[in-house]
C-alpha positions in Angstrom: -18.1 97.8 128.8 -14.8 97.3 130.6 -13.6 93.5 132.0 -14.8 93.0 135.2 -12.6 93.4 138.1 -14.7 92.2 141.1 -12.9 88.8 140.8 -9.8 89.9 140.3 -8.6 89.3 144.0 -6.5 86.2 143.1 -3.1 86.3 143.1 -2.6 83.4 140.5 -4.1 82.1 137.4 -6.5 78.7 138.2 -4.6 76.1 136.3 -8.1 74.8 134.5 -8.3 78.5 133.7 -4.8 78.3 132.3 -5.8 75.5 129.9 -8.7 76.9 128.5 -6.9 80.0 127.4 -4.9 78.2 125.1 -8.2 76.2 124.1 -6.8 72.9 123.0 -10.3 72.3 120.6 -8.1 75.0 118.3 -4.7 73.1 118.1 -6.1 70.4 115.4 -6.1 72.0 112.1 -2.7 72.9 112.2 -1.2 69.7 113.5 -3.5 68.3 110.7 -1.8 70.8 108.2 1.3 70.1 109.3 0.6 66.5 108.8 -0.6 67.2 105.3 2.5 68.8 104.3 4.7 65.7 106.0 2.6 63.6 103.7 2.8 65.5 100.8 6.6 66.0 101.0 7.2 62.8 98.9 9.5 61.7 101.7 9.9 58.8 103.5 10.0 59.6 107.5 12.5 57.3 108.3 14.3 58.3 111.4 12.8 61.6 111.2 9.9 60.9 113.7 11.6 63.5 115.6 10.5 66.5 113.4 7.2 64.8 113.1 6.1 64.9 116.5 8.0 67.9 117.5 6.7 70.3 114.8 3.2 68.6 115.4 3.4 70.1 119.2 4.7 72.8 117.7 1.9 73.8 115.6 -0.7 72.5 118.0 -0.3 73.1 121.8 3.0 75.8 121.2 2.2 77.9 118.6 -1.9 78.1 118.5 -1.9 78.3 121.7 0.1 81.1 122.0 -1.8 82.6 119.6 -5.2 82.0 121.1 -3.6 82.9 124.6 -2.4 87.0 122.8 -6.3 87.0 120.9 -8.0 86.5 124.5 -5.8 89.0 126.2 -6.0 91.3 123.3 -10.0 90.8 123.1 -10.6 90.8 127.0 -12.7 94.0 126.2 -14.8 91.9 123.8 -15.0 89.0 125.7 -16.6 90.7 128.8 -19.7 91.1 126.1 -19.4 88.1 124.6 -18.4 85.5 127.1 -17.4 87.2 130.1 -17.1 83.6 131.4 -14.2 83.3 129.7 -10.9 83.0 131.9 -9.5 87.1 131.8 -12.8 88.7 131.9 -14.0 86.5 134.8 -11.1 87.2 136.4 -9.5 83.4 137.0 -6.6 84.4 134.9 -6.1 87.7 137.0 -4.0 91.1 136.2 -1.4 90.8 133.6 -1.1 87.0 133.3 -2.8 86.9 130.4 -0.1 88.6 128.6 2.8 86.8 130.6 1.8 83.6 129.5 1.1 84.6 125.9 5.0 86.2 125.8 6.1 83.3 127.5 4.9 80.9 125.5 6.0 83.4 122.2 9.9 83.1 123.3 9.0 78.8 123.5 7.2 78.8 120.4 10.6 80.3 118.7 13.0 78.0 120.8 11.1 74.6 119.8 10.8 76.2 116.4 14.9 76.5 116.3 15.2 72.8 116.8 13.1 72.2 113.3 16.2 73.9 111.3 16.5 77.0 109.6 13.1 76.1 107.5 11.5 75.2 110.7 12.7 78.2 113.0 11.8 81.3 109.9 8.4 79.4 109.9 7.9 80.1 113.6 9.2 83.3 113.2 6.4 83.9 110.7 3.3 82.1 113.2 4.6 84.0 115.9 4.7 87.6 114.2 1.2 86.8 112.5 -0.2 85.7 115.5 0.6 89.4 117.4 -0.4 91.2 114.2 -3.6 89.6 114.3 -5.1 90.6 117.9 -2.6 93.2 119.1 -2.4 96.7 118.3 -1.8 99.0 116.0 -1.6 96.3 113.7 -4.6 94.4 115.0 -6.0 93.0 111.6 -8.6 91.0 113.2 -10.6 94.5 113.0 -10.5 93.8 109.7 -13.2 91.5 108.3 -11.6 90.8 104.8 -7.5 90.3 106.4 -8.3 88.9 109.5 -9.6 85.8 108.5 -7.2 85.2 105.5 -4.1 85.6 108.0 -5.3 83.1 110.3 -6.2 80.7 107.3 -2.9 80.9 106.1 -1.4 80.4 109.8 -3.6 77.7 110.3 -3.4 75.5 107.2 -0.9 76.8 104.6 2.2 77.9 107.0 1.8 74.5 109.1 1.5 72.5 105.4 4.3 74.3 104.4 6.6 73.8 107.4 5.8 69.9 107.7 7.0 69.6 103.7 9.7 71.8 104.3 11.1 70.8 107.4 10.8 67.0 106.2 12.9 67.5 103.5 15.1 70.5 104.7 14.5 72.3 101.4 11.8 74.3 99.8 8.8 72.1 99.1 8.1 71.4 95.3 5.6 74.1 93.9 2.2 71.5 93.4 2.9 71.5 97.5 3.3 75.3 98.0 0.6 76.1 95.5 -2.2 73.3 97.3 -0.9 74.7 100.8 -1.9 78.0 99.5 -4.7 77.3 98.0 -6.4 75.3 101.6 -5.2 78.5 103.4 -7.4 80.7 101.0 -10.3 78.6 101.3 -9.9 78.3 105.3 -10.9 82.1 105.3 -14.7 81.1 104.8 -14.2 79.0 107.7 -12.6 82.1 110.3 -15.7 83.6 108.7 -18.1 81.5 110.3 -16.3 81.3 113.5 -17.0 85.1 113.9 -20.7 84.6 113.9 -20.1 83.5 118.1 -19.0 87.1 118.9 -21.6 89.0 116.8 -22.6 91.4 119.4 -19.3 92.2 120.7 -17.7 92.6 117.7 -20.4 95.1 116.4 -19.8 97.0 119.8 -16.2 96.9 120.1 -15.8 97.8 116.2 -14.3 94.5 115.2 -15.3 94.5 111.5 -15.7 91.3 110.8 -17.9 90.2 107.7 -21.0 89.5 109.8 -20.9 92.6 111.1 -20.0 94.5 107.5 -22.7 92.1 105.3 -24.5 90.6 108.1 -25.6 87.1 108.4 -26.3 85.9 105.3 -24.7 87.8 103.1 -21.1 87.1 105.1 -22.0 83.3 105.1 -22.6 83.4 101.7 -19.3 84.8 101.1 -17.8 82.1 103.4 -19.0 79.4 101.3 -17.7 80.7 97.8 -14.0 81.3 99.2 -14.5 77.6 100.8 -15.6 76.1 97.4 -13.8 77.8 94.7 -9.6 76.8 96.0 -11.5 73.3 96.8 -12.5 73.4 93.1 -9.0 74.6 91.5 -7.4 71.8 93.8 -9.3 69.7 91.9 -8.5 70.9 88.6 -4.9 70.8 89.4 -5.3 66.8 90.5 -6.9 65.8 87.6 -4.0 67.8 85.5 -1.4 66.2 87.3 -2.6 62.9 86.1 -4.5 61.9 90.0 -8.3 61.4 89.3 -9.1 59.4 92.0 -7.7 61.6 94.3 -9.8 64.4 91.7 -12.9 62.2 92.6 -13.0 62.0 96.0 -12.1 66.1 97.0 -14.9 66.5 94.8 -17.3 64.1 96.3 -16.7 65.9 100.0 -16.8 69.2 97.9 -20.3 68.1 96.9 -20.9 67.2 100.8 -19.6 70.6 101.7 -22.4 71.8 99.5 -25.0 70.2 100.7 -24.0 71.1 104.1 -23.9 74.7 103.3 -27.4 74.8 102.3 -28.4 73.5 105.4 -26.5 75.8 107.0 -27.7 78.9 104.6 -31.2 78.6 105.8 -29.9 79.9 109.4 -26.0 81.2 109.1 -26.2 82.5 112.9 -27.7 79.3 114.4 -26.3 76.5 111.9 -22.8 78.1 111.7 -21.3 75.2 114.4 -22.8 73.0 112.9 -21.4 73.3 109.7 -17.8 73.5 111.5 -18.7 70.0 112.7 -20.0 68.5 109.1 -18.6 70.3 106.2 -14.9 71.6 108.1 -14.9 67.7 108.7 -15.2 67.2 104.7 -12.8 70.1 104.0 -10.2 68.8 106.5 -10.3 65.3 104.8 -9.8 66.8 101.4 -6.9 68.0 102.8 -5.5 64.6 103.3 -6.3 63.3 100.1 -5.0 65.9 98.2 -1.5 65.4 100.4 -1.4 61.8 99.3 -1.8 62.3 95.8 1.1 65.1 95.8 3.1 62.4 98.1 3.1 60.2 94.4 3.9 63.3 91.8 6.9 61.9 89.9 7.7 66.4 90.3 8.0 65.7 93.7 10.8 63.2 93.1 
């Protein structure tokens, strides 16, 4: 199927059209990430509030949205199966202004990110080239069920953590903080996972091989929920071993949330997959936060 080009006689993009390309409902786990690794940094924001809120719109409206702008004109093919409502394929966002706005926004992401300091700017170096490598080709790992979704976890979660703890303290973060940043970035691949079950159809068509399509439903959400758990599980470990068991206790009691959520979800991957991202993502997420606050008091960190 080819993107429809019946409506295609505008000139301009619609602005609400505009907006939902960038699709603000994806700019939150990175500005959380990148909150996590302000927190986790061990120092005090002070007069920094600067960085804070810059590299917060950074990660959020600047770079994912960038990113989501390249995936949709890199998937337009895709999306006229899937959701040829969607701004390209419906022809709102008209010729190439799909891909002018996801350049544009490529050579803003890397100007804001020069403001952040060296730490800063190489980190937007690094969002910007994985978001291209992910939907454009040759490269184009999102074909790839198994890379795909690990690059954008670690995007998403680990190189926003990463840059807040970096660019707070204009060094390289401790290595509890890189190794936790890591490890949420690992365990955010289930999660891409069970975005994917939306474009199914498409994917299997276009010959996106993403894990629903390799394993099929329940096999691939099964999958999604074992590389959720186990980093969950090792960040708990490593809590307890650095002398934090409250913060142990309560990552595991939403780890134990997150399980029962996934065996609600289990019983119908394909229908109870946004579901989950509404109840155990939540719980994930907020582990997130308590994990930063215990690395925030690590006397290693001092």
């Amino acid at each position: 199927m080819t993107v429809s080009t019946g409506l295609h006689s505008r000139t301009y993009p619609d602005p609400a059209a505009m907006l939902r390309l960038i699709k603000p409902v994806t700019w939150f786990p990175p500005m959380w990430a990148y909150l996590c690794g302000i927190v986790s940094s061990g120092h005090a924001v002070g007069g920094q509030w600067a960085l804070v809120v810059l590299g917060v719109i950074l990660a959020g409206p600047i770079v994912c949205g960038m990113s989501q702008a390249a995936n949709d004109w890199c998937d337009r093919h895709v999306d006229a199966i899937n959701e040829p409502d969607r701004p390209i394929p419906s022809g709102r966002i008209p010729g190439r202004w799909g891909l002018w706005i996801a350049l544009a926004m490529s050579v803003l992401s890397l100007a804001v990110g020069s403001l952040l300091g060296t730490w800063g700017f190489v980190a937007t170096c690094v969002g910007v080239l994985a978001a291209w490598a992910y939907s454009a080709e040759p490269v184009r790992m999102k074909r790839s069920g198994w890379w795909g979704p690990g690059l954008v976890g670690l995007s998403y979660e680990s190189l926003p953590w990463f840059t807040g703890a970096a660019v707070l303290a204009q060094t390289l973060p401790a290595l509890p903080v890189i190794l936790v940043a890591l490890l949420y970035g690992i365990g955010a691949h289930g999660i891409m996972t069970l975005n994917d079950f939306k474009a199914l159809e498409g994917d299997r068509q276009m010959g996106v091989n993403s894990l629903p399509v390799t394993l099929g439903p329940e096999r691939a959400a099964k999958v999604a929920c074992v590389v959720m758990a186990v980093p969950q599980i090792v960040v708990i470990g490593a809590l307890f071993y650095w002398g934090k068991p409250l913060h142990g206790a309560g990552v595991s009691a939403l780890l134990l949330g997150q399980v029962w959520a996934m065996s609600v979800m289990l019983r119908d991957p394909r229908a109870k997959a946004p579901w989950y991202n509404g109840t155990g993502v939540l719980m994930y997420i907020s582990g997130m936060m308590v994990t930063a606050y215990a690395l925030r008091g690590l006397e290693t960190l001092q």
